[in-house]
TIBAMAR-514330 format. One line per 2 residues: their letters; for each residue x, y, z of N, C-alpha, C. Coordinates in steps of 0.02 Angstrom, whole numbers, plus 32768, in hexadecimal, padded with zeros to 4 digits. Layout:
% residues N
a = X,Y,Z,X,Y,Z,X,Y,Z  ...
***
This chain:
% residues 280
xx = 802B,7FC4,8000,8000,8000,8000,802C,803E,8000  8015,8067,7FCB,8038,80AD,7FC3,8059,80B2,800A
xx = 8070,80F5,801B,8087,811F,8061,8032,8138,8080  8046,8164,803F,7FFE,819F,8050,7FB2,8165,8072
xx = 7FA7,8142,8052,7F77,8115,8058,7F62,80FB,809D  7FC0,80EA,80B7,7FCB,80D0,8100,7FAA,80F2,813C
xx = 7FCC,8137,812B,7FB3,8179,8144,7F75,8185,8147  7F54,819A,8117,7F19,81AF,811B,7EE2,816B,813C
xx = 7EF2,8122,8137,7ECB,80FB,814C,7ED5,810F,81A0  7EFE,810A,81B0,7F1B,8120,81F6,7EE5,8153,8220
xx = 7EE4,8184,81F5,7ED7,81DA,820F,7E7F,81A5,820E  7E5E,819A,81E5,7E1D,8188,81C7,7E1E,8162,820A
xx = 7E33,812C,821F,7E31,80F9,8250,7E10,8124,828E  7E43,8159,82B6,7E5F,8180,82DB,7E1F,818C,82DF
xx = 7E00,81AF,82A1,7DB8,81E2,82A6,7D74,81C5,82A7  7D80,8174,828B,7D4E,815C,8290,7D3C,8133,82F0
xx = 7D83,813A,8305,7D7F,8134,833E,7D4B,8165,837F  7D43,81AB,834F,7D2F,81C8,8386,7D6B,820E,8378
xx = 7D9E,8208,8375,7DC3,8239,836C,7DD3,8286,8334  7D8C,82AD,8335,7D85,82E1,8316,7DBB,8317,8325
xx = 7DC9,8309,835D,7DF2,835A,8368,7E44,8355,834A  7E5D,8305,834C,7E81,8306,8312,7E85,831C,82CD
xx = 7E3D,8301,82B9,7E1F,8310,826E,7E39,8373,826A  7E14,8388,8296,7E2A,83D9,829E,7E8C,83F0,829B
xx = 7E9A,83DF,82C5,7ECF,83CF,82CD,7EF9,83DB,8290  7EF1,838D,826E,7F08,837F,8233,7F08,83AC,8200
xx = 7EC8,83C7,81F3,7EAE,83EA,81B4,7ED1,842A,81AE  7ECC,8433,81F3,7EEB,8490,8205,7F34,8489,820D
xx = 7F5A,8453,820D,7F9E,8445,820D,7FB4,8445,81C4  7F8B,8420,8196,7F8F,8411,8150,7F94,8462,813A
xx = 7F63,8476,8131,7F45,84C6,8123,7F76,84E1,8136  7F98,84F7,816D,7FC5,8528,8179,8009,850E,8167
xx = 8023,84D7,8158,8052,84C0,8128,8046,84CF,80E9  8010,84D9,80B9,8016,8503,8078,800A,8531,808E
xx = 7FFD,8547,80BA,7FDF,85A7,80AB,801D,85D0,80BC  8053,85A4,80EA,808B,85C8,80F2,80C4,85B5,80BF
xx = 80BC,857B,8097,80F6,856F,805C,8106,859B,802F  8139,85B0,801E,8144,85F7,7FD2,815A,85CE,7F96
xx = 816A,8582,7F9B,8162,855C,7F62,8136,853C,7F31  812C,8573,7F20,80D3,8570,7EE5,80D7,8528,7EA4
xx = 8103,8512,7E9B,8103,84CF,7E78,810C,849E,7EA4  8122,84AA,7EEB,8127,845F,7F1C,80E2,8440,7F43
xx = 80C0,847B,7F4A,807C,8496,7F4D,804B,8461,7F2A  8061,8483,7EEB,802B,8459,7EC6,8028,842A,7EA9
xx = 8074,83FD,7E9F,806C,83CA,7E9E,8065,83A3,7EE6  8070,83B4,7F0F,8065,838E,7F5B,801C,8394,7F71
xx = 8001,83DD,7F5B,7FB4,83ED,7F98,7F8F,83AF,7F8A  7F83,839D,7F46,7F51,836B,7F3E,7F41,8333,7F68
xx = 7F6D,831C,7F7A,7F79,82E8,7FBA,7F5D,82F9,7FEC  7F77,8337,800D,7F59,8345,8021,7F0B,8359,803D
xx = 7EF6,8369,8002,7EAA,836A,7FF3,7E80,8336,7FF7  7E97,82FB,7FDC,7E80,82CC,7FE9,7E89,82A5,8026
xx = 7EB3,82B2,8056,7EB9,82AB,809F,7E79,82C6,80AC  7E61,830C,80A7,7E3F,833C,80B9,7DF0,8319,80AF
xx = 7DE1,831E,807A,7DA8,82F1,805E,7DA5,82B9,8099  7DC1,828B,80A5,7DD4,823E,80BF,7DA8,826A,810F
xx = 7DDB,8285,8120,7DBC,82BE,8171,7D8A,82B9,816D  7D5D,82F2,815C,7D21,82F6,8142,7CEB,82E6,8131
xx = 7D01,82A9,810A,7CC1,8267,8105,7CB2,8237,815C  7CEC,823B,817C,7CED,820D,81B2,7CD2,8243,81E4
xx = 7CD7,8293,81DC,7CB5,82B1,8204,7C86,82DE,81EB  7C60,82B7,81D1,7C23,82FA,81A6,7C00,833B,81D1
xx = 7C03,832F,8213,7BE4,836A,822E,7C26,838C,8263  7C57,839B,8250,7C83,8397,826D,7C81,83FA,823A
xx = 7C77,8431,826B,7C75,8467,8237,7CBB,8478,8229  7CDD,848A,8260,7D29,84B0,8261,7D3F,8484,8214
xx = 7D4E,843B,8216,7D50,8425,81F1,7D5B,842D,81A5  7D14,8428,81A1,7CE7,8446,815B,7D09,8499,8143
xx = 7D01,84BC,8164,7D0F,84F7,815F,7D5D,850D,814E  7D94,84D2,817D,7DD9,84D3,8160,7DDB,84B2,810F
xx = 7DAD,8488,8113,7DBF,845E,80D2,7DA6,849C,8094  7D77,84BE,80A4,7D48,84EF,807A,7D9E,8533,8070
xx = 7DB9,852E,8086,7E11,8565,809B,7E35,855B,806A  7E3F,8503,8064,7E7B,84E8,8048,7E5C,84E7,7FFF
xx = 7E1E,84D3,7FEB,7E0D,84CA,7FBC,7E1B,850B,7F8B  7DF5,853F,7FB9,7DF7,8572,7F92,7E29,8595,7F84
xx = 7E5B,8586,7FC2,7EB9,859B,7FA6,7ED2,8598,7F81  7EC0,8542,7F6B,7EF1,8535,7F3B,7ECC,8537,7F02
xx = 7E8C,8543,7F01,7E78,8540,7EBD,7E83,858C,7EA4  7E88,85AC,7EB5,7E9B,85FC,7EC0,7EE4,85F5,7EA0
xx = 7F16,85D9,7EBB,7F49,85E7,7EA3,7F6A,85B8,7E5E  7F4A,8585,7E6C,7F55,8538,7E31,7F28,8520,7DF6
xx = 7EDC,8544,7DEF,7EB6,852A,7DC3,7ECB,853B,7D89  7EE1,8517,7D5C,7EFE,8522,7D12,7EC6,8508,7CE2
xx = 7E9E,850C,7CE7,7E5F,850A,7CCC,7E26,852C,7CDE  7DE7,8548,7CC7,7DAF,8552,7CD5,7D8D,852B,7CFC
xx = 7D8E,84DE,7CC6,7D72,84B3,7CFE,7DA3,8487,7D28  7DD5,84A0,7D38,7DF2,848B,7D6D,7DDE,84B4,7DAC
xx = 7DE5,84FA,7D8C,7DBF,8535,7DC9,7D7E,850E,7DE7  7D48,850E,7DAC,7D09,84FA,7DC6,7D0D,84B9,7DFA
xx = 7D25,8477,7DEE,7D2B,844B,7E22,7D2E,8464,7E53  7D7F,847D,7E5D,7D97,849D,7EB0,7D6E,84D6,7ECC
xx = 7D56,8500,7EA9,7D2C,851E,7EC3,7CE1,8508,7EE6  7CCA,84D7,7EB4,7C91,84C7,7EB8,7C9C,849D,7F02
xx = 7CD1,8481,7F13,7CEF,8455,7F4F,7CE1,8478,7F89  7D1B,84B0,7F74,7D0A,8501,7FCC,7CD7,850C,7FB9
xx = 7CB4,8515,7F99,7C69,852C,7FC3,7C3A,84FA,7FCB  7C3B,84B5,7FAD,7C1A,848A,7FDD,7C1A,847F,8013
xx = 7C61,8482,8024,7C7D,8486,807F,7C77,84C2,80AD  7C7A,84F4,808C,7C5E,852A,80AA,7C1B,852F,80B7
xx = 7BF0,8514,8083,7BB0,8507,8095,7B74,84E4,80D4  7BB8,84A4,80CC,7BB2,846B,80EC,7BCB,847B,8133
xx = 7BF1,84B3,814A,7C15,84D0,8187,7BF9,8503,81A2  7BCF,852B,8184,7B91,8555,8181,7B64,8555,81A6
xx = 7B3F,8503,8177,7B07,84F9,8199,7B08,84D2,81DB  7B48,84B0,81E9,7B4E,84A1,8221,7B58,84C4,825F
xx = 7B76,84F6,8244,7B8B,8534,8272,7B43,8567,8287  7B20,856B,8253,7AEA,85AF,8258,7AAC,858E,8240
xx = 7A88,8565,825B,7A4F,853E,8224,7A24,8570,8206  7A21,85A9,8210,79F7,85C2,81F1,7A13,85DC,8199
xx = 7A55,85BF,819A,7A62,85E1,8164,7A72,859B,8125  7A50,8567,8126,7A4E,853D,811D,7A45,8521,80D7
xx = 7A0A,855F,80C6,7A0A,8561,806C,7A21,85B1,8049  7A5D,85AD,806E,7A64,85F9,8053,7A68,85FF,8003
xx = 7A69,85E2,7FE9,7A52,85DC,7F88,7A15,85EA,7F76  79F5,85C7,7F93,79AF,85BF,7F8F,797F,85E9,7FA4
xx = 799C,861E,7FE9,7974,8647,8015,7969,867F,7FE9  7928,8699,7FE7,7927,86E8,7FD0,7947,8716,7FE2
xx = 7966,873F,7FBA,7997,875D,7FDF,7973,8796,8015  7947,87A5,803B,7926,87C2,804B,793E,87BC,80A5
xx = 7916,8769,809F,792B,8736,80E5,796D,8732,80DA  798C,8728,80AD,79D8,8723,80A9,7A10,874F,80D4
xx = 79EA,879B,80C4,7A07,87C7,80CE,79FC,87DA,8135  79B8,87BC,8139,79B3,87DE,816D,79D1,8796,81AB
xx = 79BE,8748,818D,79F8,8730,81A3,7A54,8752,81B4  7A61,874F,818B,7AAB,876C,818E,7ABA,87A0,81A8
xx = 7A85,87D1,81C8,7A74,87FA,81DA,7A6C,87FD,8221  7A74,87C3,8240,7A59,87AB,828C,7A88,877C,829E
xx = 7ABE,877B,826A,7B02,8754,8291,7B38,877E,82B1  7B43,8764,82F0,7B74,8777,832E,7BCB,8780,831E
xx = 7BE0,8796,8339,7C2B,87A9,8349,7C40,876C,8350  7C42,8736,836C,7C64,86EA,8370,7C46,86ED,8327
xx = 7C25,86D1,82FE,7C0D,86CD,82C7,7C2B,86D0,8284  7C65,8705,8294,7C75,872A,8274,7CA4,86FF,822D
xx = 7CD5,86DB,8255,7D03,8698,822A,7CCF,8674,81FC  7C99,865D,821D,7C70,8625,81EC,7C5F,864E,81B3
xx = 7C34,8681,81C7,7C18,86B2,8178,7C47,86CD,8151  7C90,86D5,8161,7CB0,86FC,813C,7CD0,86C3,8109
xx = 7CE3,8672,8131,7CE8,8656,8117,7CD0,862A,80C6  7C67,8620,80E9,7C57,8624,80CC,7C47,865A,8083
xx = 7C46,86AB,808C,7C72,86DA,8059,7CA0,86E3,801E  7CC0,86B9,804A,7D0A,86B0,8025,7D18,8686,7FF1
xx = 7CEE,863D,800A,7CD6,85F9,7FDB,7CB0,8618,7FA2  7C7A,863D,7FA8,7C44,8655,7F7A,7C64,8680,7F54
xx = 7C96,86A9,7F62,7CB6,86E8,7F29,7CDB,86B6,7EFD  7D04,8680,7F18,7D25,8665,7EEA,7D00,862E,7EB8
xx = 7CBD,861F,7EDD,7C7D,85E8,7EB5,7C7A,8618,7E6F  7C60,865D,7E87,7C36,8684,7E54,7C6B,869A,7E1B
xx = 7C9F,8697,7E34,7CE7,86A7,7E25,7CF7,8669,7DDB  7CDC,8624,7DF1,7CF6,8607,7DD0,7CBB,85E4,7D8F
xx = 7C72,860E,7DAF,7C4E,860D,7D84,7C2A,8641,7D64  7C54,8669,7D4F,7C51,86A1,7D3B,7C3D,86BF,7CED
xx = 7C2B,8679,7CD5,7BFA,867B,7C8C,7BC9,866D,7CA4  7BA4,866C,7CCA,7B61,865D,7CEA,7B33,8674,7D0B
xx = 7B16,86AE,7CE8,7AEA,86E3,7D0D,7ACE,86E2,7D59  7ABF,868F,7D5E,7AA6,868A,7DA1,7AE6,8687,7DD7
xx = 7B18,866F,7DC3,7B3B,8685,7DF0,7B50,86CD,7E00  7B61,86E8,7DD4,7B5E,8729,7DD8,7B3B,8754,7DFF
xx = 7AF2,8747,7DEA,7AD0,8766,7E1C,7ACD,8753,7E5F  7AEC,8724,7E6F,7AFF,8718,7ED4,7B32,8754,7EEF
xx = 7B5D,8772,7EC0,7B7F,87A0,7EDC,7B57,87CD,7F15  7B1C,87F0,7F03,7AFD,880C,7F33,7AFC,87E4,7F82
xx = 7AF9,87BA,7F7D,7AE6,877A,7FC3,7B38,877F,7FD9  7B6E,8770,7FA0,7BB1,877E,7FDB,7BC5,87B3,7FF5
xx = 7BA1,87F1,7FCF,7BB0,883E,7FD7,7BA0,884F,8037  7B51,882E,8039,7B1B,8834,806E,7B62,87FC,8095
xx = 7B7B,87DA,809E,7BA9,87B2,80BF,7BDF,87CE,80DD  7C1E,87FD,80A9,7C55,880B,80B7,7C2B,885D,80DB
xx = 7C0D,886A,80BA,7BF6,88C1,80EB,7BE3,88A8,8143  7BBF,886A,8132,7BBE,884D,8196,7C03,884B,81AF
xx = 7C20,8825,818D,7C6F,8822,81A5,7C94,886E,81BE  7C8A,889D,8191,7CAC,88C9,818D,7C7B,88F1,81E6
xx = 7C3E,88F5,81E1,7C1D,88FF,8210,7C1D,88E7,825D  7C23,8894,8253,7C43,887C,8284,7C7F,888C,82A8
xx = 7CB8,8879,8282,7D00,8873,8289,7D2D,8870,8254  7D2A,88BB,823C,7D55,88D5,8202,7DA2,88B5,81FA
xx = 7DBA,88A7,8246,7E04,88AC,823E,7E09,8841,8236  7DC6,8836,822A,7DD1,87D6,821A,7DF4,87D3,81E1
xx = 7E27,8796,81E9,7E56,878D,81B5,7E6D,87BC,818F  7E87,87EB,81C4,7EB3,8820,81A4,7E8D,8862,8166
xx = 7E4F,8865,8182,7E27,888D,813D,7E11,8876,811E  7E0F,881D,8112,7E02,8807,80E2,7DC5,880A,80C6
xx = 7D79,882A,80DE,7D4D,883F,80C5,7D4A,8874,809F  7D7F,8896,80A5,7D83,88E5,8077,7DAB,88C2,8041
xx = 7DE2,8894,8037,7DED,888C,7FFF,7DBB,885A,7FC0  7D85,884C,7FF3,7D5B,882E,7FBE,7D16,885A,7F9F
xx = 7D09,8873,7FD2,7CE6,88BA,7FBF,7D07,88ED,7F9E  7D44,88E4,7F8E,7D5E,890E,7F4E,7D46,88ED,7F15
xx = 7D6E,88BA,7F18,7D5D,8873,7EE9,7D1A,888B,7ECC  7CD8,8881,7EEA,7CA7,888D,7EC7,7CA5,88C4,7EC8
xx = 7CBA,88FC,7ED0,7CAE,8936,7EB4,7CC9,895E,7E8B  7CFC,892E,7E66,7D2D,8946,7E2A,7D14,890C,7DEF
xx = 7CD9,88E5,7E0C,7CE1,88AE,7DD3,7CB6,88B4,7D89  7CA9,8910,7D84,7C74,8938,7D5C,7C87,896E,7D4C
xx = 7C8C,898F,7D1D,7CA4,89CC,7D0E,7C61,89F6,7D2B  7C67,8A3E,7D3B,7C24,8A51,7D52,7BDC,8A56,7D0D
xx = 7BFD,8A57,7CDB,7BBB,8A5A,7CBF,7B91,8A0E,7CAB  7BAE,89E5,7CDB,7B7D,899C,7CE6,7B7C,8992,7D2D
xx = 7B88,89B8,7D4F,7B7D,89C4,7D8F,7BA2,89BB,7DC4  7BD2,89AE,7DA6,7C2E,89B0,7DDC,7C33,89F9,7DF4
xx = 7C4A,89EA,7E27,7C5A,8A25,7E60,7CB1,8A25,7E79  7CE1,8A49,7E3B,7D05,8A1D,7E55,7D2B,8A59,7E7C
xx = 7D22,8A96,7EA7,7D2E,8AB7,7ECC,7D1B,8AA0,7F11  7CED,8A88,7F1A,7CCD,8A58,7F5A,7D0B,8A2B,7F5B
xx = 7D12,8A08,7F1E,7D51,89CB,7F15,7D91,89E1,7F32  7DA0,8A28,7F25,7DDC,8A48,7F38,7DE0,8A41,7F76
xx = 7DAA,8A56,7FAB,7DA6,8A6A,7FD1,7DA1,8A23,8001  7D8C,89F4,7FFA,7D94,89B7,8014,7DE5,898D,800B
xx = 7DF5,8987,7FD0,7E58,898D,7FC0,7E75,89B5,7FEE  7E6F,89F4,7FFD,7EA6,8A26,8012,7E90,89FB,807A
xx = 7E76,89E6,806F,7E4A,89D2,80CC,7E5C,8996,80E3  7E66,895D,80A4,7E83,8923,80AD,7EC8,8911,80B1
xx = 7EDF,894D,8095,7F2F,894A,8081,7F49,897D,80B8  7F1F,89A7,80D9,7F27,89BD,8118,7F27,8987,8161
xx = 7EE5,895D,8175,7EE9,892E,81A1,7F16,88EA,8198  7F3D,88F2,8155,7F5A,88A3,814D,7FA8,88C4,8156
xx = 7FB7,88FE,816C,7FEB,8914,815C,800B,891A,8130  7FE6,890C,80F6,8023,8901,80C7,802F,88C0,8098
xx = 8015,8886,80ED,804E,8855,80D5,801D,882A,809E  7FE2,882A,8089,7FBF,880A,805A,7FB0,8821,802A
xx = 7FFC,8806,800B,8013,8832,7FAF,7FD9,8810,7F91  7F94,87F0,7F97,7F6E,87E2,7F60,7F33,8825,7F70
xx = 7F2D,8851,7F9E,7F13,8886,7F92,7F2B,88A2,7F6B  7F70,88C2,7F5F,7F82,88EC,7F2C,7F7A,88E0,7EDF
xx = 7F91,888B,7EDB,7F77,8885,7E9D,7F35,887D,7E8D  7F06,886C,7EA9,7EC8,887A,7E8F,7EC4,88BF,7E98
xx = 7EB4,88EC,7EB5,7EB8,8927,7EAA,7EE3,8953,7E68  7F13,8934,7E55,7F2E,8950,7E2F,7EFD,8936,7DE2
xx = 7EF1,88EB,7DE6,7EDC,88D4,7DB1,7E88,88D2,7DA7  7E80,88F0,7DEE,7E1E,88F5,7DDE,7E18,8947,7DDE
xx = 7E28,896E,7DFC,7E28,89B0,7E04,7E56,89E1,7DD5  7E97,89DA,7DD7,7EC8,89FC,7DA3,7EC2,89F1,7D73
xx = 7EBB,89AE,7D54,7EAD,89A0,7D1C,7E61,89B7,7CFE  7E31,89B5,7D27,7DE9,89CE,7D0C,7DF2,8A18,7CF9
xx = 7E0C,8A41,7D30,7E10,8A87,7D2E,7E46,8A96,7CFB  7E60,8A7B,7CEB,7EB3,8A89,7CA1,7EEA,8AAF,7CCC
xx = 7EE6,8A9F,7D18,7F29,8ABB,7D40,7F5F,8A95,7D3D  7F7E,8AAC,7CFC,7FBA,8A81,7D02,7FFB,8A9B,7D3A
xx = 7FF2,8AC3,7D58,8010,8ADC,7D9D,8010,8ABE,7DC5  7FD7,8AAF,7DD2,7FC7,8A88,7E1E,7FCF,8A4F,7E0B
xx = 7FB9,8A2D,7DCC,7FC3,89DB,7DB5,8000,89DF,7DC2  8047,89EF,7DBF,807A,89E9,7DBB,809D,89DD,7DF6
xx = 808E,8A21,7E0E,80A1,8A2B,7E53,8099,89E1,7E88  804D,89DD,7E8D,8022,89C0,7EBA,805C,8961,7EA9
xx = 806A,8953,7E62,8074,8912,7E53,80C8,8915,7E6C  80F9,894D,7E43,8147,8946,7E5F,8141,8946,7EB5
xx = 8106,8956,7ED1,8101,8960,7F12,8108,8909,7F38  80DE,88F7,7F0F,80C9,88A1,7F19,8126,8884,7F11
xx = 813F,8885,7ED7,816B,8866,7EC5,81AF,8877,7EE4  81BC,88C3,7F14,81ED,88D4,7F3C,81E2,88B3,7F81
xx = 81A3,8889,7F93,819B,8879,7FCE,8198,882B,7FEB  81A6,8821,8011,81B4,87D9,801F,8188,87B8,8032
xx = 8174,8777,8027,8143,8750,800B,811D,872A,8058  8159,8722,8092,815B,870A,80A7,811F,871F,80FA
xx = 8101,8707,8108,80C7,871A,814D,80A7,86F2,815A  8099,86F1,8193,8063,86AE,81A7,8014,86B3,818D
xx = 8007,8675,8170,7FD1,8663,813A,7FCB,8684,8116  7FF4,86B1,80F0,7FE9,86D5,80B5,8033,86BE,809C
xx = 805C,868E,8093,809B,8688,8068,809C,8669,8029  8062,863F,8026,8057,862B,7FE9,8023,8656,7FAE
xx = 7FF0,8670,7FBF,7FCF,86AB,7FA5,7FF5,86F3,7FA2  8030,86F7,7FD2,8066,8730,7FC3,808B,8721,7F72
xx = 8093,86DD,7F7E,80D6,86C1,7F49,80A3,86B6,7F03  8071,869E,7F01,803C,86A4,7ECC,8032,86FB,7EB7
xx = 8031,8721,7EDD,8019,8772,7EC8,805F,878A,7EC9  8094,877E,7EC4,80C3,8793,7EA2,80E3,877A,7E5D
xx = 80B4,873E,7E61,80C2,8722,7E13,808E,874F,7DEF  805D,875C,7E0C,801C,8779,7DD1,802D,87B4,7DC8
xx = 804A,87D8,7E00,8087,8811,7DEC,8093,8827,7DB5  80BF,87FF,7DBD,80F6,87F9,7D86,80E6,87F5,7D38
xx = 8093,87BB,7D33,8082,87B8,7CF0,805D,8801,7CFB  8035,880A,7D1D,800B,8854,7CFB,804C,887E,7CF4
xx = 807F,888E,7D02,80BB,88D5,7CFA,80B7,88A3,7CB1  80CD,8875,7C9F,80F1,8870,7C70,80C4,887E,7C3B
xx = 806D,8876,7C43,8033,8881,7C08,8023,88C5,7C15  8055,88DF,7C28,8031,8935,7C4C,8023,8960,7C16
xx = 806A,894B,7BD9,8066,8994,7BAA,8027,8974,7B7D  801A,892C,7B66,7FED,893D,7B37,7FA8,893A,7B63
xx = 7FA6,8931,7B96,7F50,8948,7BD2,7F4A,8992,7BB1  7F83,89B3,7BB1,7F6B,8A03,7BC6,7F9A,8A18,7B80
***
């Protein structure tokens, strides 16, 4: 029997024993071993294994949320930084937000068919979640930008943006400074993802960039490049596109859970400087 096989029967044994908080354990040990790696090809040929460890967890603890919710992290990490296809995106995506879903409703039952809910109840659900709260919804957030993200010929997905908008503004409402701003850099995200005369706001966008790249210190060079590449680029600032990207690429990659999404947004860097003159 393979290595990996040995292993993972092992961990599976462990959990079918009764032993979930391993399962946790494990997942968040796995996870923060890619999220802190700056070797973006060791990564990706290794995560997969990983993943499928992850999966293995998961099935043996289906109601296990923390769980669900790490696995909904990794998925969307690496599909973020590794999908070399469309429908490679769509799988991994479609993965984090099943698990985010699935971590959700375990966590908040009322939010259980959030697809399905009118956005009405939707809104006023999400609307009545607490300060502890705060990790699961943003989580869940985060899964859905990169879902809609990866189905993005598809009107209906599209139109869920409103439902993550009503999500990251709780976050920001809640507890602005969670994961480092990370609600302002996705509320840029959708608000640069339109020029204004289809209804992008992308001064709002600015203004959520300049807030995230303020609470993260700095150190999460994938604000700058999206900002440079959703905002500078919409507006034809080839000033700030420039600036904002040699900014990324003078700075070191390296921080806790942002080293591999550092080392990914200094590669994307590098290609937007180099497509800069014929962008603009």
């Amino acid at each position: 029997m393979p290595r990996f096989s040995i292993i993972l029967s092992a961990f599976l044994l462990l959990l079918s024993s009764g032993c979930a908080t391993l399962g946790n354990r494990m997942a968040t040990t796995l996870t923060n071993a890619i999220l802190n790696n700056n070797d973006l090809e060791m990564v990706e040929v290794g995560a997969p294994a990983y993943l499928l460890l992850i999966d293995g967890l998961t099935q043996q603890a289906p109601k296990n949320a923390n769980l669900a919710f790490t696995s909904a992290q990794l998925y969307s990490a690496y599909g973020t930084a590794f999908s070399s296809t469309p429908e490679r995106h769509r799988i991994l995506a479609d993965k984090a937000y099943a698990f985010a879903k699935t971590g959700i409703c375990l966590k908040i039952n009322t939010l259980c068919s959030v697809q399905k809910m009118p956005f009405k109840e939707f809104e006023a659900q999400i609307n009545q979640t607490k300060l502890n709260q705060t990790h699961e919804i943003y989580i869940l957030g985060q899964a859905w930008v990169n879902w809609i993200q990866a189905h993005s010929d598809d009107w209906n997905a599209i139109a869920e943006i409103a439902k993550v908008r009503i999500i990251m503004e709780q976050v920001v409402r809640l507890n602005e400074t969670h994961d480092s701003g990370g609600a302002h850099l996705y509320l840029g995200g959708l608000a640069t993802l339109l020029p204004p005369s289809l209804g992008g706001q992308p001064e709002l966008g600015r203004q959520h960039f300049e807030k995230a790249i303020q609470l993260s210190e700095g150190k999460n060079l994938l604000i700058k490049v999206t900002y440079a590449e959703q905002y500078a680029r919409l507006m034809f600032d080839r000033t700030l596109h420039d600036k904002l990207l040699n900014e990324v690429i003078s700075q070191p990659a390296i921080a806790p859970q942002l080293t591999l999404i550092n080392t990914f947004a200094k590669k994307r860097a590098k290609k937007l400087l180099a497509s800069a003159d014929e962008y603009f």
